[in-house]
N, C-alpha and C positions, 0 to 999 in steps of 0.2 A: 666395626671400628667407628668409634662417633670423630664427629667433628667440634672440637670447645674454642668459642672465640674467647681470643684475649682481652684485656683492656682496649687495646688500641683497635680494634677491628669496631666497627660500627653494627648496631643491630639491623636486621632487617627491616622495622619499621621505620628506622631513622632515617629520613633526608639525608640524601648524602650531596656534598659540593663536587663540582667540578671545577678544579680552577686550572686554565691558561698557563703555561708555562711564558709562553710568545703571544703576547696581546693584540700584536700584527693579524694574527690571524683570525680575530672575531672582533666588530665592534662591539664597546658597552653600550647594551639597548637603553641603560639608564643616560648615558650623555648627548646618546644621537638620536634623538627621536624627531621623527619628523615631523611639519608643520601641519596643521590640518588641512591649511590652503592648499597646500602640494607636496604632493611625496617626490617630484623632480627637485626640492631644495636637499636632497637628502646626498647629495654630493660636498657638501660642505662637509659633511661628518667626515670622521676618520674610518672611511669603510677601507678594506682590503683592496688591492691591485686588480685580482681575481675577479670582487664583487662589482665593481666599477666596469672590467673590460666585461663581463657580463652581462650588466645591464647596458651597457654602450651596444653591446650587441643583438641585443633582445629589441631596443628601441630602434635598430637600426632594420633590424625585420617587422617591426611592427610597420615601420614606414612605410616599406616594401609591401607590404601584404595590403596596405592602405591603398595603394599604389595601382594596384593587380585589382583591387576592387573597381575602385574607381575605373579602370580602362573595360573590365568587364562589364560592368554599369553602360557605360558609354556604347560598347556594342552591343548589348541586351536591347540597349532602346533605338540603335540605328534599326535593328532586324524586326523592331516592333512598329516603326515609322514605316518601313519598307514593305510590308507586310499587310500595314492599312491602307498605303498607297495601292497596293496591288488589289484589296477588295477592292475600293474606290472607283479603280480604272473598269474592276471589272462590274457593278456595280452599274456605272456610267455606260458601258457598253450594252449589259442585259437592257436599260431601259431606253438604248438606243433602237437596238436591234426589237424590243418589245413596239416598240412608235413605228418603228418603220412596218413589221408587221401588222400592224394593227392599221393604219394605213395602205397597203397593199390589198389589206382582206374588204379594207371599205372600196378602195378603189375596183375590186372584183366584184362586190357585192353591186355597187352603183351603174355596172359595164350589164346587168345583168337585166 
């Protein structure tokens, strides 16, 4: 059994359209395009409800995850402060403890 398209059916090669019944539902990317300085101007268009609480919600984790960085940053470098403090100290003590010995060993050497 073949299958024969009619007139009204489109060929396979041909393009075919899709057209919106409810326009609500997809802006024309030919009316709303957005500005090269900022794609955040892109609320003036007539986007969708959908698309708007979308991106209201995307930027509102963006914040967030900004946010999370940032405070991780913050303690990454306290534990890296704390951490050279603590060579430092210890550092300070090896070449106390290195003087006082070394002194000690003169002051035996000199008793001798």
């Amino acid at each position: 059994m073949s299958v024969e398209r009619g007139p009204t059916q489109p060929a396979v090669d041909e393009p075919t359209r899709i057209t919106h019944r409810n326009r609500s539902v997809r802006a024309d990317p030919r009316r709303c395009r957005p500005p090269v300085e900022s794609i955040d101007q892109t609320a003036s268009c007539e986007l969708p409800l959908s698309a708007r609480i979308e991106r209201t919600r995307l930027r509102l984790r963006i914040a967030a995850l900004e946010r999370l960085v940032a405070r991780s940053e913050t303690r990454r470098q306290a534990v890296i402060d704390r951490y050279e403090r603590v060579l430092a100290d210890r550092d300070d003590s090896t070449q106390d403890a290195a003087a006082s010995s070394s002194s000690s060993l003169l002051a035996q050497l000199r008793s001798l």
